[in-house]
N, C-alpha and C positions, 0 to 999 in steps of 0.2 A: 509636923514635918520632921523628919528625920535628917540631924545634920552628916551631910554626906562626907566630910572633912573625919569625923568622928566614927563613923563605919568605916571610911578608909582604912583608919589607921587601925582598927582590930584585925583586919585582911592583913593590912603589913604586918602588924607582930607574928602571926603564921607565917610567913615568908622570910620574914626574920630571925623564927624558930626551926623551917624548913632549912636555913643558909648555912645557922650555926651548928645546923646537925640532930637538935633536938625532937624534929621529928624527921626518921630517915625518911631519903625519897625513894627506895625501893620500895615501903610500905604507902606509895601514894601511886595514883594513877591521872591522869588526866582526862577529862571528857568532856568535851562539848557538847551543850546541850543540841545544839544542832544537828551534830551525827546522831545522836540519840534519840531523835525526832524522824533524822531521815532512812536509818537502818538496824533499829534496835538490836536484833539477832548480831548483827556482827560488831557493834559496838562494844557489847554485854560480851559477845567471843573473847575482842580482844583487851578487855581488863580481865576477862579469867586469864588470858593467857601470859599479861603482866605481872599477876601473880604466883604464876605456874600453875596456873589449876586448867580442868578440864571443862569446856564446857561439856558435856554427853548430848548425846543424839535426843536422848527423853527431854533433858534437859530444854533442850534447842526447841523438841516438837511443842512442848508447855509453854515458851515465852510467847512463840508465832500461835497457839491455840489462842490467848491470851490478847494479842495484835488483831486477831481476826477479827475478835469476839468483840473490839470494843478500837472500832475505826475512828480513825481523828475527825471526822465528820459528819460521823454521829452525834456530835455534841457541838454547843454552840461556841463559837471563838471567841475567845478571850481576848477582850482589848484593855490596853494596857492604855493608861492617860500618863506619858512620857513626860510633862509640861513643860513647860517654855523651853525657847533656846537658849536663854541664858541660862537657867537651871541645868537642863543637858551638856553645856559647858563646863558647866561649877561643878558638874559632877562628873564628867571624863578628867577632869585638871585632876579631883580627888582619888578616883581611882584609877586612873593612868600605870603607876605604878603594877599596880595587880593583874590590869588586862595586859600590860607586857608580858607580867614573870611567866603567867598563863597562857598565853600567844589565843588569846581571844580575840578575834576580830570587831572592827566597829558594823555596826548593823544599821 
């Protein structure tokens, strides 16, 4: 079992190194895996476009070839064993901070 106290705090030290500047935040993007899930094409859009890059039309036609080609239900779902609520607990207390800086929602 992995102590979730102990993952925390290497997520903090990045957040820690994002605050003092040592990794700049123009060179970060943020995404939710759940937009990512629900709209690839314009997810993937708008981090090219936080970088200033382009996504192109080829570009765009290759990711949806790609979405098509390989639908999320083609494949069997992936269940997660989240355990207990007290464990679920002990580990939002631990990573509380990170879902904040991140504005991650609870699920």
């Amino acid at each position: 079992m992995t102590d979730p106290n102990l993952s925390a705090g290497r997520f903090n030290a990045v957040i820690d190194q994002i605050e003092a500047g040592g990794i700049p935040k123009d060179r970060l993007h943020h995404l939710l895996y759940t937009d990512l899930v629900d709209d690839p094409i314009a997810a993937i859009a708008a981090m090219y476009g936080a970088f200033g890059l382009e996504l192109t039309q080829a570009g765009r036609d290759a990711m949806q070839h790609y979405v098509d080609a390989n639908p999320r239900g083609a494949r069997p779902v992936h269940k997660l064993n989240l355990g207990t609520e007290e464990m679920n607990s002990r580990d939002r207390i631990a990573f509380a901070r990170y879902q904040e800086y991140f504005s991650i929602p609870f699920e």
